[in-house]
C-alpha positions in Angstrom: -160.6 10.1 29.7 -160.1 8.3 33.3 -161.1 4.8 33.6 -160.9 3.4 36.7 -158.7 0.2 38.2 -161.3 -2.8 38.2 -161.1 -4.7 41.3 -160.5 -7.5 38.3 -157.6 -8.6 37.8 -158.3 -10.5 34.4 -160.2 -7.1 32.7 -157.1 -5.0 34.2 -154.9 -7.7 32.5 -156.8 -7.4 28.7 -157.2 -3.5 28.7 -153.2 -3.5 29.3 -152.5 -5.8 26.7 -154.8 -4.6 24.3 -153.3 -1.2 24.9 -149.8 -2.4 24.4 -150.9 -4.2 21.3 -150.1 -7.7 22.9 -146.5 -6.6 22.6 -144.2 -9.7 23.4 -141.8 -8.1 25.5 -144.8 -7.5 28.0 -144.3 -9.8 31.1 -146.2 -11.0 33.7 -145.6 -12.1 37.4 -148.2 -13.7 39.4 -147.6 -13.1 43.7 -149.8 -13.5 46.4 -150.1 -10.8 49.0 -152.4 -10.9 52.1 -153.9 -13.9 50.6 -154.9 -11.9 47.6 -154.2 -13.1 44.1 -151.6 -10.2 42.4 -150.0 -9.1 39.2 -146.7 -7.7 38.5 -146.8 -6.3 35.3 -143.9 -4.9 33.5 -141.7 -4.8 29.5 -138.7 -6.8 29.6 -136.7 -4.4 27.5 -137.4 -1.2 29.5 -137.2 -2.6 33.3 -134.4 -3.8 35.0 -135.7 -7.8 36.3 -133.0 -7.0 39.0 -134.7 -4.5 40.3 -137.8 -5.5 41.0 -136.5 -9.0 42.1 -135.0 -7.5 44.8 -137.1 -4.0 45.6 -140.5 -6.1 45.1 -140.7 -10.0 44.9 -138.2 -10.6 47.8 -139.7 -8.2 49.9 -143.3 -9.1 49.7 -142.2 -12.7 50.1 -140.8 -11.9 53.3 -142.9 -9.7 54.8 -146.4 -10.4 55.3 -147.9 -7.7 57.1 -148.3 -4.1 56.7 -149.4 -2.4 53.3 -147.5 -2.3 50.3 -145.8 0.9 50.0 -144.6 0.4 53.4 -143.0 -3.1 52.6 -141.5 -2.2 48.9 -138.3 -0.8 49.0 -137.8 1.0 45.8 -138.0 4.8 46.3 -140.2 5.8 43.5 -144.0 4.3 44.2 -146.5 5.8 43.8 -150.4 4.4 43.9 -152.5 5.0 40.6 -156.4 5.2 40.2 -156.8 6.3 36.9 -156.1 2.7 34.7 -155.3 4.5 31.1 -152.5 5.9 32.9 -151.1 2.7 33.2 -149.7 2.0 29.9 -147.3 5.2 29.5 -145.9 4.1 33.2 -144.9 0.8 31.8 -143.3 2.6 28.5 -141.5 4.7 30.9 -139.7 1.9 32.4 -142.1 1.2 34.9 -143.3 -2.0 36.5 -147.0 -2.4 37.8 -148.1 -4.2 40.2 -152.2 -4.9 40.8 -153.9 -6.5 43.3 -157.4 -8.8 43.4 -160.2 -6.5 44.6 -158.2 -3.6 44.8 -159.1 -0.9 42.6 -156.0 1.1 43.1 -152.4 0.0 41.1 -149.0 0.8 42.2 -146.7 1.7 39.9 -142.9 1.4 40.9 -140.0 3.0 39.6 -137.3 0.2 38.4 -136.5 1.6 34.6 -133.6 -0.1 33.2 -130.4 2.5 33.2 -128.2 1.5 29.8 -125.5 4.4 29.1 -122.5 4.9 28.3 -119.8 6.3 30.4 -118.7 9.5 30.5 -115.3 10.8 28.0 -114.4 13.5 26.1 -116.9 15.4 23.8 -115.9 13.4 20.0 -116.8 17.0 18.4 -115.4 19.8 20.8 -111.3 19.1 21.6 -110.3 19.9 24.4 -106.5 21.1 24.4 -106.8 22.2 28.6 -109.1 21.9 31.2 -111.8 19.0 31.6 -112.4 16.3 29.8 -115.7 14.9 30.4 -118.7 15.7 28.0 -122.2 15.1 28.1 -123.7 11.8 27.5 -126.9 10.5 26.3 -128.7 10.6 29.7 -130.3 13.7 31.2 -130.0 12.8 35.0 -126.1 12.2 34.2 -125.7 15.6 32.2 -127.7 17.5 34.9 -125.3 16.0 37.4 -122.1 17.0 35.3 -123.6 20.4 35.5 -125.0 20.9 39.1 -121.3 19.3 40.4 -119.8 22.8 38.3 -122.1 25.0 40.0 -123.1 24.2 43.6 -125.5 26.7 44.0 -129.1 26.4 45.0 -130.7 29.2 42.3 -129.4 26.5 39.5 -132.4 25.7 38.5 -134.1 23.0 36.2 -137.7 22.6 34.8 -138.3 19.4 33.1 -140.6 19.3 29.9 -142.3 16.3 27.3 -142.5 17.3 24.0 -143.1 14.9 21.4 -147.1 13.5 21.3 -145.7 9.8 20.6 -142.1 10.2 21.1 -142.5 11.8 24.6 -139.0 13.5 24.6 -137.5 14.8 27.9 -135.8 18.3 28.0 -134.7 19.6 30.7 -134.3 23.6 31.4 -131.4 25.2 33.2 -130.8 28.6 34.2 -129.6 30.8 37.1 -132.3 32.0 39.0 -130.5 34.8 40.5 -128.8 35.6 37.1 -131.2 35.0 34.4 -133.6 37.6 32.6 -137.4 36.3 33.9 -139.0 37.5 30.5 -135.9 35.1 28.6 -137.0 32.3 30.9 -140.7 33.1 30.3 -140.2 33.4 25.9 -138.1 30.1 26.2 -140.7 28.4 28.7 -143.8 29.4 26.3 -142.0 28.0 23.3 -141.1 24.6 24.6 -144.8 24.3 25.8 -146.0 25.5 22.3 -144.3 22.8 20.4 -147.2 20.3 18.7 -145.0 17.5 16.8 -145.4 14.0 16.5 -141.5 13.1 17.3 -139.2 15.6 18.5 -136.5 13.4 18.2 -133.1 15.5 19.2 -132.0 19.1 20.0 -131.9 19.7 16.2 -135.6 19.8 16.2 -135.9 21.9 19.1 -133.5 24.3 18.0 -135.4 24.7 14.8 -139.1 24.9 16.6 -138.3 27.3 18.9 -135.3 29.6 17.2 -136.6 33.0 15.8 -135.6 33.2 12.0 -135.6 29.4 10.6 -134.6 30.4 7.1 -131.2 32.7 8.2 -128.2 31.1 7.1 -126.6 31.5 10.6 -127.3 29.7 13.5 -129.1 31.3 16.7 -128.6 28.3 19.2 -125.8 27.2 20.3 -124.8 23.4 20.2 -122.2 22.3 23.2 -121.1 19.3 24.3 -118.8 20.7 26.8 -120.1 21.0 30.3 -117.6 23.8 30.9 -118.9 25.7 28.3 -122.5 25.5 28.8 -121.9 26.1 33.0 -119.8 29.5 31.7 -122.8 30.3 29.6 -125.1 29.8 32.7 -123.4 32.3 34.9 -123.5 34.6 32.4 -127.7 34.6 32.6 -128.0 32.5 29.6 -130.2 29.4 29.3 -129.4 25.7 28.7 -131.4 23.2 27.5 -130.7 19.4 27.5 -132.0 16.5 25.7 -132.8 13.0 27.1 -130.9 10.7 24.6 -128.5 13.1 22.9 -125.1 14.5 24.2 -125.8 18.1 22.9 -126.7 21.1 25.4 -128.4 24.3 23.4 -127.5 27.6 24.7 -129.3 30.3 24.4 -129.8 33.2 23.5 -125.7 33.7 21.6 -124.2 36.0 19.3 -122.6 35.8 16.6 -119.2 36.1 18.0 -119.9 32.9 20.9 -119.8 30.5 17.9 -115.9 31.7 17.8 -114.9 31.7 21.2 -114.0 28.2 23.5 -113.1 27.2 27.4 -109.8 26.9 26.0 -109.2 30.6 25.7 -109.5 30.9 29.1 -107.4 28.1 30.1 -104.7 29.7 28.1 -102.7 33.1 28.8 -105.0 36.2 27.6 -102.4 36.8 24.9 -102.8 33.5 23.8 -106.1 33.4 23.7 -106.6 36.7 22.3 -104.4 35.5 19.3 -106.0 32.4 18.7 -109.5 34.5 18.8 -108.4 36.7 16.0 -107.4 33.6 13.5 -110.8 32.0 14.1 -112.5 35.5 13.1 -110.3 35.9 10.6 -110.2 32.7 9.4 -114.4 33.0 9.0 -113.9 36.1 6.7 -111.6 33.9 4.4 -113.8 31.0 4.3 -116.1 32.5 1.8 -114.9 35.5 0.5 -111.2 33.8 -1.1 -112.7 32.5 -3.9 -115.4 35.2 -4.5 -112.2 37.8 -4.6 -109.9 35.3 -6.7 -112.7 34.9 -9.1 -113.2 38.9 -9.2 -109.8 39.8 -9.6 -109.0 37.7 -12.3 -112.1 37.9 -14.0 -112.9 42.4 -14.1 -109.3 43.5 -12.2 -106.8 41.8 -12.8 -104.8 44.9 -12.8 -104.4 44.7 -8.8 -102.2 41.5 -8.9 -98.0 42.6 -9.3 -96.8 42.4 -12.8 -94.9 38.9 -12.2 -98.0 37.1 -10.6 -100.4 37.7 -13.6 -97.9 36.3 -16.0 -98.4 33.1 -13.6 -101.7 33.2 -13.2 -102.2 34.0 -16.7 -100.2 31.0 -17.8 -101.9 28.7 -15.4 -105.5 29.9 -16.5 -105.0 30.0 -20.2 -104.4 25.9 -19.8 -108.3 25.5 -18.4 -111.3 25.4 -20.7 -114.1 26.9 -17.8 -114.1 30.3 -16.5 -112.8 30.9 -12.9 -116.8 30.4 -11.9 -117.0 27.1 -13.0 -113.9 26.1 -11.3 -114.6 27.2 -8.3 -117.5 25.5 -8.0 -116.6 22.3 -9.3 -113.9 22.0 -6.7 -116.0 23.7 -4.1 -118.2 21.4 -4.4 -116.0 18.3 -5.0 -114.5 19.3 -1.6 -118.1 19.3 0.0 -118.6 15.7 -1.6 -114.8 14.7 0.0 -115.8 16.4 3.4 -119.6 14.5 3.4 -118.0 10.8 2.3 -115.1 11.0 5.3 -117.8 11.3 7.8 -119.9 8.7 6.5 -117.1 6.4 6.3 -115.9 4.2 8.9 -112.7 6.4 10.7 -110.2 3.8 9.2 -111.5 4.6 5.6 -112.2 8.5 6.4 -108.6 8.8 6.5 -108.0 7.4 3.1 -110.2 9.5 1.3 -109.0 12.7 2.6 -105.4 11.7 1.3 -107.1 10.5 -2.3 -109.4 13.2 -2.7 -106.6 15.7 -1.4 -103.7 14.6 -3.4 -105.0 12.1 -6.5 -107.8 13.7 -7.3 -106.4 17.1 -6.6 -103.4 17.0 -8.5 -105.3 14.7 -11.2 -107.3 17.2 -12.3 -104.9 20.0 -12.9 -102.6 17.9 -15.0 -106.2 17.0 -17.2 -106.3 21.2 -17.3 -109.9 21.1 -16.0 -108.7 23.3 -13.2 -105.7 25.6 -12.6 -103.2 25.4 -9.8 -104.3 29.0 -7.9 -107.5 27.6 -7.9 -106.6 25.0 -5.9 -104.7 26.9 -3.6 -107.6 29.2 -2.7 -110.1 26.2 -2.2 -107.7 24.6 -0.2 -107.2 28.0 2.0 -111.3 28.3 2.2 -111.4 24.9 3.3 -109.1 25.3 5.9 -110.4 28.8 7.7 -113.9 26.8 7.4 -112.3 23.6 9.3 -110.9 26.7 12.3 -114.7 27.2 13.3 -115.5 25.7 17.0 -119.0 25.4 16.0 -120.1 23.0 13.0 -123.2 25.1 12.2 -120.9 27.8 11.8 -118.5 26.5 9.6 -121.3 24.8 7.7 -122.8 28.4 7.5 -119.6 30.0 5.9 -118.8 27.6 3.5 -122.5 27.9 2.2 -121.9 31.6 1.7 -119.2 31.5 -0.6 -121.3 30.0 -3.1 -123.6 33.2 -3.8 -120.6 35.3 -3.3 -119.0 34.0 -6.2 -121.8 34.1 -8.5 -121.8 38.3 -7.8 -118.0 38.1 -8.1 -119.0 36.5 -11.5 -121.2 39.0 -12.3 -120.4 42.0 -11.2 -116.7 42.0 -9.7 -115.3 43.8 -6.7 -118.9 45.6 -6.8 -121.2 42.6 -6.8 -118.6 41.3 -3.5 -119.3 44.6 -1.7 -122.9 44.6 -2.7 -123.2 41.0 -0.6 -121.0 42.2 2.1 -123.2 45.0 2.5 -126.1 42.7 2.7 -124.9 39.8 5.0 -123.9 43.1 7.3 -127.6 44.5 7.5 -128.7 40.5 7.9 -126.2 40.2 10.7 -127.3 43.2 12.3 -131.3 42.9 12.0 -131.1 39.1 13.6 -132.1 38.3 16.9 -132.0 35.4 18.9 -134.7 35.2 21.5 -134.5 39.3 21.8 -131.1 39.8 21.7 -129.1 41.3 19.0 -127.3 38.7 17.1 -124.1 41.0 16.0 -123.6 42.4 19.6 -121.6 43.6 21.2 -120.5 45.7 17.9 -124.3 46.4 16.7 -125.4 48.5 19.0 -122.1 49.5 20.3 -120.9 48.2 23.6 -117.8 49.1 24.4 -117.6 47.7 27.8 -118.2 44.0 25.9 -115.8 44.7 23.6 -113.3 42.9 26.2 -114.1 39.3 25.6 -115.0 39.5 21.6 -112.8 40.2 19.2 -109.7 39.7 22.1 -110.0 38.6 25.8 -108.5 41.2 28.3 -106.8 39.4 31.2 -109.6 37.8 33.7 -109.1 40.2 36.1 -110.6 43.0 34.0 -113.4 40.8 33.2 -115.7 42.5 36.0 -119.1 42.7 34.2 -121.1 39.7 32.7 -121.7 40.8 28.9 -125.1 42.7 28.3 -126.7 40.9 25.8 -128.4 38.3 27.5 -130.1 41.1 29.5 -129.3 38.8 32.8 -130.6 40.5 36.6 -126.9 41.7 37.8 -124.1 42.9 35.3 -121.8 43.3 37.7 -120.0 40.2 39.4 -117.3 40.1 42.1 -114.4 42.0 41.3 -111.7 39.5 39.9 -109.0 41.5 41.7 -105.5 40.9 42.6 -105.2 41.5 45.7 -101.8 40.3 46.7 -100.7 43.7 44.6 -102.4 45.7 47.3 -101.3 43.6 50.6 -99.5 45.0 53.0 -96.7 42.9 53.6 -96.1 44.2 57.2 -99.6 43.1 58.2 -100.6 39.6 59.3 
C-alpha cells in the first residue's frame, strides 16, 4: 500500500522509526538546504559515514543553488514518492535524505562495501591455470566472470528471493548460446520460489532442482570462475549468490561432477588418464565393500587358494559378520571425516592421524574388526576423497551402505540387482530436461570425446548436446600451421 512523503518532517521521522522498530543503529543528520530544515537518514552498520560525508554533506554545504540531484555527487539517486518504500532503501544500504515541505525523498546509494579479497577457491585446487575464486559479493563474482568473457550476449538478470531475507541472485547465460526454453524453465523457477529465507545456493539448488529425493546431485556447485565461464560457452546457465562464493551450473550430467579446468590445462593424455581414475575411482567407492562382504560371505570360492587361508584366518579372529564390520568402520570413518572439518585445521590434522592409525589398528588387535576389512574401507575412502565435487563424493559413499545390506542378503545377485537399479535411476534422471546419464544414455557418440577421455582440443569442434544450446558447432580449433605454405608470406 503507497503512503505518501508528508511534507513533515517529524511524521516522516516516526513512521521510519516505528518501521525500523527504533533500531539503535538508525542515525540521524540534521542540514539545511535552501533555507529548508532537512534530514539525512541512514543505519550506521549498513552505510559507509564516508560516503555520504563526502557525496552529500560537503557538497550541499558548499553549494547553495541548484536542486539536489544536480548538487550530490554520488551516482546512484534516485527521488522517492511512495514513503513505505523507504525502510527497505535504508536496509539495503541506503541513506535518505528528506526535506521540510517537500513531499518527495531522495534516496542515495552509499551502502557500506565489506569483502574479502579475492584467492584461491579453499574447496576446488587448482594444480594449473588461475587462481582466483569467487567471493562473497555478487558485483565482484560477475566481474571475475564478464573479465573471462568480453562479449556483449553475456548476459545477467538479477532476482530477490527470500520474503524477509531478500537474497540477490544473479543469472548468467550466453545469449547467443543458450537454449531460450532452459533460460525460460530456470527464469519461472527462481520467480516461483515463496520462502521466508533463502539463505545460500543450497536452498536454491534444492527449490528449483527436478528430483529432490535422488541421491545424486543435479546442480552443479563451482567456485572456480574458469569452470563456470567453460560451462557458459557451452549454453549452460550460472547462477550466483549475493553472500556466498558458490556459482550453480546448470543443467550437468552425471559425468561434469568428474571432469575439472585442470584437464585441459594438462596434455590430453594426461588428462584423459586422470579422467579414467576419478570414474573409476567412483565405481570403487561403494561397490568394494559390498563385493568384499559378498565374496566372503556366499563365494568365497572366487578368491585364489592362498588368499582364503588369509582371509579366513583373519576373519575367524572377529566376533560380527563381514556386515557389521563394514558398517561399523564405514561409519566410524564418516564420524572421523565429519569431526576433521569441524575442527579447527590445526586439530583436523590430528584426528585424521588418531582415527587413521590408533583407532585403526586398535581395533583389529581387540578382534572387533579384521585386517582386509580395513584395507577395503580405507580403499572406499580414498576413491570417495578422488571426486572434484563434494555432493558427489557425499553421494557415493551413501551408496555403499544399501549395497552392502543386498551383498548381505543376497550375494553377487543382490549387488547386480542394485546395479541394475542405480542404472535405470541414472538413466530416467533429468536435470532441467536434459538427460542426467548423457552422453551414454541416449547414445551420443560425437560427445563421447570429452567424457570418459578428452580427445586433443583440436578435435573438440562441437559444444556437447545436452544442454540443447542454439549452435553446436563452434570455430574449428584447427592447426593451421600444418597446412601453411611455407613459401607464402
Amino acid at each position: 500500500m503507497k503512503i505518501d512523503v508528508s511534507p513533515s518532517l517529524q511524521e516522516n521521522k516516526e513512521y521510519i522509526q516505528n518501521q525500523l522498530f527504533h533500531s539503535s543503529d538508525l542515525k540521524w543528520r540534521s542540514i539545511q538546504f535552501h533555507q529548508l530544515e532537512g534530514l539525512i537518514v541512514f543505519l550506521e552498520s549498513l552505510s559507509d559515514q564516508q560516503r555520504i560525508q563526502k557525496e552529500i554533506i560537503q557538497p550541499l554545504e558548499e553549494n547553495k543553488e541548484g536542486t539536489l540531484d544536480k548538487i550530490i555527487t554520488s551516482v546512484n539517486i534516485t527521488r522517492k514518492s511512495d514513503l513505505s518504500q523507504l525502510p527497505q532503501a535504508l536496509v539495503q544500504g541506503n541513506c535518505v535524505l528528506l526535506l521540510e515541505g517537500t513531499a518527495d525523498a531522495f534516496v542515495v546509494g552509499v551502502a557500506a562495501d565489506y569483502k574479502r579479497s579475492i584467492s584461491e577457491p579453499v574447496n576446488e585446487g587448482v594444480i594449473r591455470g588461475a587462481h582466483d575464486g569467487f567471493i562473497e559479493h555478487l558485483i565482484t563474482n560477475l566481474y571475475l566472470v564478464r573479465k573471462r568473457i568480453e562479449n556483449p550476449n553475456l548476459v545477467a538478470r538479477y532476482y530477490q528471493v527470500g520474503t524477509e531475507s531478500k537474497t540477490k541472485l544473479a543469472l548468467l547465460f550466453m545469449q547467443n548460446l543458450a537454449n531460450p526454453d532452459l533460460v525460460k524453465e530456470v527464469d519461472s523457477r527462481l520467480r516461483s520460489i515463496v520462502m521466508d529465507n533463502t539463505l545460500s545456493p543450497g536452498f536454491i539448488a534444492e527449490l528449483i532442482e527436478d528430483k529432490p529425493f535422488s541421491i545424486f546431485p543435479q546442480i552443479l556447485f563451482t567456485e572456480r570462475p574458469d569452470r563456470a565461464v567453460a560451462h557458459l560457452m557451452e549454453g549452460r546457465v550460472v547462477i550466483l549468490s549475493d553472500e556466498d562464493p558458490s556459482a550453480l551450473i546448470l543443467p550437468v550430467t552425471f559425468f561434469a561432477f568428474y571432469q575439472t579446468p585442470d584437464d585441459y590445462h594438462s596434455r590430453w593424455i594426461v588428462g584423459s588418464f586422470l579422467r579414467l581414475i576419478r570414474l573409476f575411482s567412483f565405481i570403487t567407492s561403494f561397490l568394494v565393500p559390498a563385493l568384499y562382504i559378498a565374496v566372503v560371505g556366499f563365494h568365497p570360492e572366487i578368491l585364489p587358494t592362498d588368499l582364503i587361508y588369509t582371509v579366513k584366518s583373519s576373519i575367524d579372529r572377529v566376533p560380527f559378520p563381514p556386515i557389521v564390520e563394514a558398517f561399523l568402520m564405514q561409519i566410524t570413518l564418516e564420524v572421523l571425516r565429519e569431526a576433521g572439518i569441524r575442527l579447527p585445521s590445526r586439530v583436523g590434522q590430528t584426528i585424521g592421524i588418531v582415527g587413521g592409525l590408533v583407532i585403526g589398528e586398535s581395533v583389529v588387535r581387540a578382534g572387533l574388526v579384521s585386517y582386509p576389512m580395513v584395507i577395503v574401507v580405507a580403499l572406499t575412502a580414498i576413491s570417495s576423497f578422488v571426486a572434484p565435487s563434494n555432493e558427489i563424493s557425499t553421494a557415493s559413499r551413501i551408496l555403499g551402505f544399501p549395497l552392502m545390506i543386498l551383498a548381505a542378503m543376497f550375494g553377487l545377485i543382490g549387488i547386480m540387482f542394485g546395479l541394475l537399479f542405480l542404472l535405470i535411476h541414472l538413466c530416467k534422471l533429468e536435470s532441467f530436461g536434459t538427460a542426467y546419464f548423457a552422453p551414454v544414455m541416449p547414445l551420443r557418440i560425437k560427445d563421447l570425446k570429452d567424457t570418459f577421455v578428452r580427445f586433443p582440443i583440436w578435435s573438440l569442434n562441437q559444444r556437447p548436446h545436452d544442454p540443447h544450446p542454439k549452435s553446436v558447432s563452434q570455430e574449428r580449433y584447427s592447426r593451421g600451421w600444418e597446412h601453411d605454405d611455407p613459401g607464402t608470406e
